[in-house]
Steps between C-alpha positions, in 0.01 A plus 500: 500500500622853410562756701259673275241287588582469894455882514146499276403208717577708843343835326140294410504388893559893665225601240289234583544499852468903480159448389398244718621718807295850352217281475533408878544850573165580282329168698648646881386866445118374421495249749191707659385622175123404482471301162843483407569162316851397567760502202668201362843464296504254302826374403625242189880385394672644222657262253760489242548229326314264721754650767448723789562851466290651768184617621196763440194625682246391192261742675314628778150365579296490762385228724129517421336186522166509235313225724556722843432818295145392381412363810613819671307685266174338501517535884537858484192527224247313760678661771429863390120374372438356834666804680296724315139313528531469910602867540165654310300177677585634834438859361162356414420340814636792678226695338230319699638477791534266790158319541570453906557901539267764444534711237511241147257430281405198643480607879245790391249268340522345834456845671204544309288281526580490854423877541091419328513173734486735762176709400314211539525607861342822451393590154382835589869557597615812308862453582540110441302591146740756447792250611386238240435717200920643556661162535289403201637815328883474649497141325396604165760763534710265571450232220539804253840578671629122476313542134756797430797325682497254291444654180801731634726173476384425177643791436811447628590186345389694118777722630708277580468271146621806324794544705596177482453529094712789463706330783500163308590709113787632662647111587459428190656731327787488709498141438540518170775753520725294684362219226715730286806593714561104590443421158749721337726386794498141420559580122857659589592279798483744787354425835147608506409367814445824683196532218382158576484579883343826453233313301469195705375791800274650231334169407460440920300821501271416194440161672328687792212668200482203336554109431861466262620274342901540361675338243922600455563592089799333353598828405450631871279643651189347597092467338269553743092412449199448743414138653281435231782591203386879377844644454582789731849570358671319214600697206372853647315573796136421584329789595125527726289744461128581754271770519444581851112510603446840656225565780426118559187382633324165523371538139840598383621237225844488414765536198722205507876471477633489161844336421654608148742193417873604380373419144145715568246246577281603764304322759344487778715468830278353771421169282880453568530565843630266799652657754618824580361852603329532246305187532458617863342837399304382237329241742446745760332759323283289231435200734578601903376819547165486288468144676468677838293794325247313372441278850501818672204635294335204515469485896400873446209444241392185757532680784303797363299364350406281787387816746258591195386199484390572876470860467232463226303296741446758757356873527649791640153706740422716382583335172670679212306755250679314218676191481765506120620183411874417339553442125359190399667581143188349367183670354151482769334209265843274527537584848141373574491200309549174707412615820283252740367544806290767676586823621329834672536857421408735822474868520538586847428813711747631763350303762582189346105443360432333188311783274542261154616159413546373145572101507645346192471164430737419276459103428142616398596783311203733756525790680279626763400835661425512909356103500264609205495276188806411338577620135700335267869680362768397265856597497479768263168683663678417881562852512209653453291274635692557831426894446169399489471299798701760704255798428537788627696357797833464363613434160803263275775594262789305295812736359812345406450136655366606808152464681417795709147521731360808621248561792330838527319717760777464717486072485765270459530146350585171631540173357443140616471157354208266551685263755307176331600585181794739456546716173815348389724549108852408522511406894386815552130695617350754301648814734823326515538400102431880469736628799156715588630537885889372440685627818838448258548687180771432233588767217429181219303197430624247801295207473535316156155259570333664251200284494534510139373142320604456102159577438561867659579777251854610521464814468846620303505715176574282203833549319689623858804292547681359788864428489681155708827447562621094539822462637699178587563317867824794457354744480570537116245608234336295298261684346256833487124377395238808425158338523192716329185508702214280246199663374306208706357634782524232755774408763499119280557749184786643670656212646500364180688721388736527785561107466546504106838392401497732175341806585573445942715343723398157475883407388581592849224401763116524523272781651172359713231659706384328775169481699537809717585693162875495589764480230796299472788376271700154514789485266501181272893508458788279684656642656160764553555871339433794716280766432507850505283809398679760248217689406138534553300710254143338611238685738174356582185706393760755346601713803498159770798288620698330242506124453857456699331738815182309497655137488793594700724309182911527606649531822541854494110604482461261766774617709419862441223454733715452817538937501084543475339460780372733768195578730201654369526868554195581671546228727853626610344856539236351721539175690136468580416410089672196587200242418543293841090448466329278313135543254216316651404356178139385643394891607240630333418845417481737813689286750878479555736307296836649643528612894780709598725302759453221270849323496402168367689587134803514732599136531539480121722695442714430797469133364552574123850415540414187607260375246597253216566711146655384147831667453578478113860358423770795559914510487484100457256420784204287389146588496378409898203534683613669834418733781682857471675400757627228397609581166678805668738244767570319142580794308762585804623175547572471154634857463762390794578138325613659162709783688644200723554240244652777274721583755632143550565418100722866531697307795479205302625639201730737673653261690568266140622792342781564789582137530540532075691752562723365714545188305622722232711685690659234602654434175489847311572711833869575620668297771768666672666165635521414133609813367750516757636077440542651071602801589822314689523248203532772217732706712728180530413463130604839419825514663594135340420645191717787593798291630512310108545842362725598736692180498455512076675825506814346703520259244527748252732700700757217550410384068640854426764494740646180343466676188765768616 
């Protein structure tokens, strides 16, 4: 061997060794470096010949391991996703407060009926009147402030989807720039690994938005696409693009997430989401929040509608000059068709005296004045045969969907059922069905039994259109449907249409109208589309509700009701309206059918949280027949399990993400007791390497000294 070659030989190992110690150095200094990946040196032989003739550092990697890395990074996707789900969950739950203290939701229902429980001790109690009618008020408040609270987080997590877009464009970008620098690296030969660490950090962060999946380029670099394969950055940058909401409410629909491919295809993102906080959001706000909306407006409507039920059964003394009914959304002739039962009319003086009763018979179709002979009426002449029977004692109107009945000279009206054979459409009495002496009001249409039969006229304005939106398990669009009111005039005409797969939304599910008039869709697909409302162009009669307001169709009409409710103004004003007495439905003419100290109306509506009701399927609980009650201790408990078991999957997930973590740490993470064991080797190696030269150059020292 040369001398030539001993000293080439030596040189390779001080470069080599050189290298291997800066990249130590690099590896010490970032031991607590969060995300650092530790550097490698890889080193091969040189050969000449077949012979020997040195050593090289090939090139500097890094010690990622691809297995560890995806495992790491789905962790972090479903760690964020969970993280992000319990946190709004317990804002939720936070909203209604704890159901053992005194100031939620749920403990005011409680207070109230506890506070009318207690005028059956003394109805003619001003006070406990006035007690009752403010804790009913304070817990409507209340509902519309949970209502608000949670639309507020709705809000928040819109927000928070378009910083984490703009958040999520700026990854990938940056991605794809290093794509480039490590790239053009490779090409020449120079260490690039400084790039690839950089990105490695910037791929940890994208992990936490959403699920990735990475694949290393030959030419380096690395291609990185969703779980599901839509390519996020290959050659070019993805990029995502959303239109935030605005002023959300409960009807609010939303623009979805848009992902414009490297090569310009764009599709929807939340078909192709797993994990992340996106996926987190996304849940929350289209599935969580309305969820808890929509049960909360349900106990509401239940619950008010429960003390009408009982409020309509009793009589304020003196009773009041008028009593105006809600918004049936129907016209007088609907509204009165399919009644049965009995029911009595009174006009009473101040005293409590009966001065007129009108009783209508509705199973026979009769109506009769003060016991005289009955007369026969029909739906459409209902009104003025009931101005006719009335007289001069009092007197009926219909505007806009609602019933009203007038007394005059000073009178007032009360209303009672035959007890034998109650007046009865849609589980409901004639002065209840009409809300004549509701002690609730809501600012829309509440109740969706209609009454309504496919024989029933619908009532809509041919040619007015109604726009659905189906949407996957994901959340994803499928499709928008706009569905043309028929020229039939039937509920079966329009159902038909609803239902056809051509003209409707028969592709997608199947509209039906049961017996208490009630509509309802069932998807027909697997897995089952969801439905919401874009647009509703209908109105009943011309200037009445519109199809989605009078069915309550989507979550978010439905929901919307939760903010509606309050006491009847005149009875806040005035305790003593409170109708705590009952109509003696056998009093004739001249003697008393309502006494003043009568309390027996009380019991009902301190019970009427304790009587059996349907609550209509809401935020994924079924259909049930339950007290108020009841349904309310549900609602909580199930309120507190989600927050609870959304908590534990975020430990659970956290706790899988740390120990990935650590797992790749292990192996891509700097240890100092190893760094420290090469560090000694490739300073021995260095100074061996620098002994051959040195001992190569004494060589050549005493060579040219011979040559003297």
């Amino acid at each position: 061997m040369s001398l030539t070659t001993i000293m080439n030989t030596a040189t390779s190992g001080l470069m080599t060794a050189q290298t291997q110690l800066r990249v130590i150095s690099d590896n010490v200094s970032n031991v607590n470096t969060p995300g650092y990946i530790r550097k490698v040196v890889d080193q091969t032989p040189l050969l000449t010949g077949g012979v020997g003739s040195g050593v090289e550092a090939s090139r500097i990697r890094l010690a990622t391991d691809r297995f560890l890395q995806a495992a790491a990074l789905n962790a972090n996707g479903n760690a964020a996703r969970q993280g992000v789900r319990a946190e709004m969950l317990d804002r939720i739950q936070e909203l209604f407060g704890d159901p053992s203290g005194d100031t939620g939701v749920f403990a005011q229902v409680d207070q109230m009926y506890a506070a009318f429980s207690a005028i059956t001790d003394d109805a003619t109690s001003s006070p406990r009147r006035q007690d009752a009618i403010s804790k009913a008020q304070q817990l409507f408040d209340e509902a519309a402030r949970v209502h608000a609270g949670i639309q507020s987080i709705r809000q928040d997590a819109d927000s928070r989807l378009v910083t984490a877009v703009d958040t999520i464009n700026g990854l990938l970008k940056d991605i794809e720039s290093l794509n480039v620098e490590i790239s053009r690296a490779t090409v020449v030969g120079n260490d690039s690994s400084g790039a690839e660490s950089a990105q490695a950090q910037l791929i940890d962060q994208l992990s936490q938005f959403m699920d990735v999946r990475v694949s290393a380029r030959t030419a380096g670099g690395v291609n990185l696409r969703t779980g599901d394969g839509m390519v996020l950055v290959g050659d070019g940058a993805a990029t995502l693009s959303y239109q935030r909401a605005g002023n959300i409410n409960a009807e609010t629909t939303f623009d979805q997430i848009w992902l414009t491919e490297p090569r310009g295809e764009k599709r929807q993102l939340a078909d192709h989401l797993a994990s992340g906080e996106l996926k987190g959001l996304i849940e929350l706000r289209d599935v969580e929040a309305p969820a808890a909306d929509e049960r909360l407006a349900e106990l509401m409507t239940r619950l008010a509608d429960e003390m009408n039920r009982a409020h309509n059964a009793g009589t304020s003394v003196p009773p009041p000059t008028s009593l105006t009914g809600r918004d049936t959304g129907l016209d007088l002739p609907t509204a009165v068709s399919g009644f049965t039962g009995r029911t009595e009319i009174a006009i009473l003086d101040k005293s409590g005296a009966v001065v007129r009763r009108v009783d209508v018979d509705f199973s026979a179709g009769t109506m009769s004045t003060n016991g005289g002979p009955a007369s026969a009426f029909t739906p459409g002449s209902f009104l003025a045969d009931l101005n006719a029977s009335l007289g001069a004692d009092g007197s009926a109107s219909f505007v806009n969907g609602a019933l009203t009945l007038t007394a005059n000279g000073g009178n007032g009206v009360a209303i009672a059922d035959d007890p034998t054979a109650k007046s009865d459409k849609g589980g409901r009495g004639f002065s209840h069905y009409f809300g004549l002496n509701d002690l609730v009001r809501s600012n829309g249409i509440a109740l969706y039994e209609t009454g309504l039969t496919p024989a029933s006229p619908h009532g809509f304005t041919a040619g007015d259109t109604i726009t659905f939106r189906f949407s996957n398990e994901n959340g994803a669009r499928l499709k928008d449907l706009k569905v043309s009111i028929p020229a039939g005039g039937t509920m079966q005409d329009l159902l038909n249409q609803l239902n056809s797969p051509a003209s409707g939304v028969g592709q997608y599910g199947t509209f039906s109208l049961d017996s208490l008039g009630r509509m309802s869709f069932s998807p027909n697909t697997s897995p089952a589309a969801t439905m919401a409302l874009v647009e509703d162009k209908t109105s009943r009669g011309g200037n009445g509700p519109g199809f989605s307001e009078l069915f309550g169709i989507g979550t978010g009409s439905r929901a919307s009701r939760a903010d509606g409710f309050s006491i009847r103004t005149d009875v806040r004003s005035d305790p003593s309206k409170l109708a705590l007495a009952q109509l003696d439905f056998s009093a004739a003419v001249g003697s008393s059918g309502a006494a003043r100290g009568d309390g027996r109306n009380t019991q009902k509506l301190a019970d009427a949280g304790s009587n059996a009701v349907w609550f209509e399927s809401a935020g994924g609980a079924a259909g049930s027949t339950v007290s108020v009650t009841r349904y309310m201790a549900e609602f909580a408990g199930d309120l507190g399990g989600k927050a609870a078991l959304a908590e534990q999957r975020k430990e659970a997930a956290e706790t899988l993400a740390g120990e990935a973590a650590t797992r790749r740490s292990g192996v891509e993470g700097v240890n100092l007791d190893e760094e420290l064991v090469k560090l000694t080797v490739y300073q021995q190696a260095y100074a061996a390497s620098g002994r051959l030269i040195q001992a190569a150059k004494d060589m050549y020292d005493v060579l040219i000294g011979m040559m003297r």
